[in-house]
N, C-alpha and C positions, 0 to 999 in steps of 0.2 A: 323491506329489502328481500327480493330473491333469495331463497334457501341457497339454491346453486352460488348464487354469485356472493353471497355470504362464505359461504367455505370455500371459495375460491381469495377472498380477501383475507381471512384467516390463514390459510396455508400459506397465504407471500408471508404474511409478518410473521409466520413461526419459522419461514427460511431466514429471513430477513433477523430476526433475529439470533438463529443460528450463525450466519454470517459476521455478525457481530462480534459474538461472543468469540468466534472461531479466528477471524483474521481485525477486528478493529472495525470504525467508522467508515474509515477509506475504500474496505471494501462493500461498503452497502451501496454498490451501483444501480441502477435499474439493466444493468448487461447484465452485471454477476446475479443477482436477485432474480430476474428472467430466466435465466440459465439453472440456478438452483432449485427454481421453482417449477420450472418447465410451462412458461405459461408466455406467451408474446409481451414487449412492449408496451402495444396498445392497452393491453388486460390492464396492466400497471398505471398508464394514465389515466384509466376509467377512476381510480381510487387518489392516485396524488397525481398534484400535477409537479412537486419536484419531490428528488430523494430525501430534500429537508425536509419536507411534511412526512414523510415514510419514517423514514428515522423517528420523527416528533414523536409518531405511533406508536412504532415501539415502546419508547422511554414511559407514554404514558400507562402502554398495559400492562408495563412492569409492576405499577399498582393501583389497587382499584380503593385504596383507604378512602375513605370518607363517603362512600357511597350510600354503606348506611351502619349509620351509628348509634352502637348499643344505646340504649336509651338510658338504663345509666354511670355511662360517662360522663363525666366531668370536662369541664371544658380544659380543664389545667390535664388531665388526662388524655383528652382527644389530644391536645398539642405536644403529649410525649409521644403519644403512638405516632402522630404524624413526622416529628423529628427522628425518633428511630428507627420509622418507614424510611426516610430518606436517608438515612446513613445505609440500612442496609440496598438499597436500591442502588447505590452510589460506590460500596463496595469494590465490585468489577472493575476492572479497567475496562473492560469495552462499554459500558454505560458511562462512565467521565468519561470517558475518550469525544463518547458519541455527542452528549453534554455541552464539553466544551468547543467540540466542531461546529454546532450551532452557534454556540457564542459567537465563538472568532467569526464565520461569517453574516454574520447579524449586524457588520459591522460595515459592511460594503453590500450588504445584497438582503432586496428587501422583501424576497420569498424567506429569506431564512429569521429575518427580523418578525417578522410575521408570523411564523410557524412559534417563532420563542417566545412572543406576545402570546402567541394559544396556550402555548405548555402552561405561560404562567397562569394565566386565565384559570385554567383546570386547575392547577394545584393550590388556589386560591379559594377555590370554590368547592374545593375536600376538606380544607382546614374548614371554611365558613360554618360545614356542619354540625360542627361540636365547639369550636370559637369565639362564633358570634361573627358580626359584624366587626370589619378594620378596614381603614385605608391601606393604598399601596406602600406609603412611608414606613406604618405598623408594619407590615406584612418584610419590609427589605430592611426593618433593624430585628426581625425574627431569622431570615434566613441569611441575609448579606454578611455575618458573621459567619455560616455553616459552609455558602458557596467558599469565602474566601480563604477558610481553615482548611477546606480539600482540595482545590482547583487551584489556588493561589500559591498560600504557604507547603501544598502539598505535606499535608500535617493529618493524623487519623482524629475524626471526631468522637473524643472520648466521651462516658458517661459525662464524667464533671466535665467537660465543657459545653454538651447538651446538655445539662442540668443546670448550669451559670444561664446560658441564652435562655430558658423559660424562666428560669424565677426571675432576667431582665423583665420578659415581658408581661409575668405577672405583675410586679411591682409598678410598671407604667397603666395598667391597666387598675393601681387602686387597690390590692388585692393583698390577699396572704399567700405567701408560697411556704407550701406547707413540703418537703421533701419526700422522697417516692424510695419503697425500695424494693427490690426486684422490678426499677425501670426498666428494664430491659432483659425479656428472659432470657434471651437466646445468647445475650453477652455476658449478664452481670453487671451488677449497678455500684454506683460507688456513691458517696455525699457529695451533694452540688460543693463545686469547688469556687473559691473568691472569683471575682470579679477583676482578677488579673487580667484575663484573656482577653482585654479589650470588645467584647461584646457591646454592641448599642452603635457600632456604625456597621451602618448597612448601604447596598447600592439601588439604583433603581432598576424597575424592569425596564427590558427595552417595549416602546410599543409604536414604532412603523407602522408604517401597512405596505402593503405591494405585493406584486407578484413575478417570478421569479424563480430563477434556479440551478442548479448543476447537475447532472449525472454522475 
């Protein structure tokens, strides 16, 4: 790619994500983003062709985990670093805001269904690195507890209930879960808590295709 037009796509998502953080989902228009970014329209559809895929962007370069991993990590390892990548990714309100904007329209509109089939895609293939191989089922009874504990119940994902959904998925995988401590440095970790918390149901990803979109 173009240097130039490489930091011309850079500079939207670091407004674009400005935007975010500053006013919510709602305002990631391609008017508002244009306007913040000081670049035309057209410049914006050269890169998406809706603000679903724009937003998609963002969310993704929120984290780059799994691109490449320590060599040695453990897979039971890779899968805490990636669960409390996503708790803190998830944090913000304007990243679940943006999150579940995708969702909800993923539901009727199948540029955005599409874009949330990529997301998943990607973050599928961050865990794969240090994981291994899993189906989609595996992969939505690992996080179909995490999505529905913050987006759902609107409930924080604590150590122990990151720590119950991995030792679920160690133990379907055969394994020993051996507990972690200092899971989480930047929180503080706690002992994996019972299997209270209904872990082990998960949903599917969506995966549409089409194209599509809103400003």
């Amino acid at each position: 790619m173009d240097p130039r037009v490489e930091r011309t796509r850079e500079h939207v998502l670091s407004c674009a994500r400005t935007l975010l953080a500053e006013s919510g989902a709602d305002a990631v228009t391609f008017s508002n983003v244009g306007k913040r970014a000081r670049v035309a329209r057209q410049t914006l559809y050269r890169h998406w062709a809706t603000r679903e895929q724009l937003i998609a962007d963002v969310l993704v370069a929120a984290s780059d985990l799994g691109r490449e991993t320590p060599a040695e990590r453990t897979p039971e390892a890779h899968l805490r670093a990636f669960l409390y990548d996503f708790r803190a990714r998830m944090a913000g309100p304007a990243i679940a805001s943006a999150t579940t904007l995708l969702m909800a329209h993923a539901t009727t509109d199948p540029g955005s269904a599409l874009t949330l089939r990529t997301m998943v895609d990607d973050r599928m293939a961050a865990l794969r690195t240090g994981w291994g191989q899993f189906t989609e089922d595996e992969y939505a009874l690992i996080m179909g507890p995490c999505v529905f504990q913050l987006l759902v119940l609107r409930r924080p994902l604590t150590d122990e209930f990151i720590e119950s959904v991995i030792a679920e998925a160690i133990t379907r995988r055969g394994a020993v879960f051996v507990p972690q401590s200092n899971s989480s440095p930047a929180v503080g970790s706690h002992p994996p808590g019972s299997n209270r918390l209904g872990v082990g149901h998960g949903s599917r990803a969506v995966g549409h295709t089409g194209a599509g979109g809103t400003d």
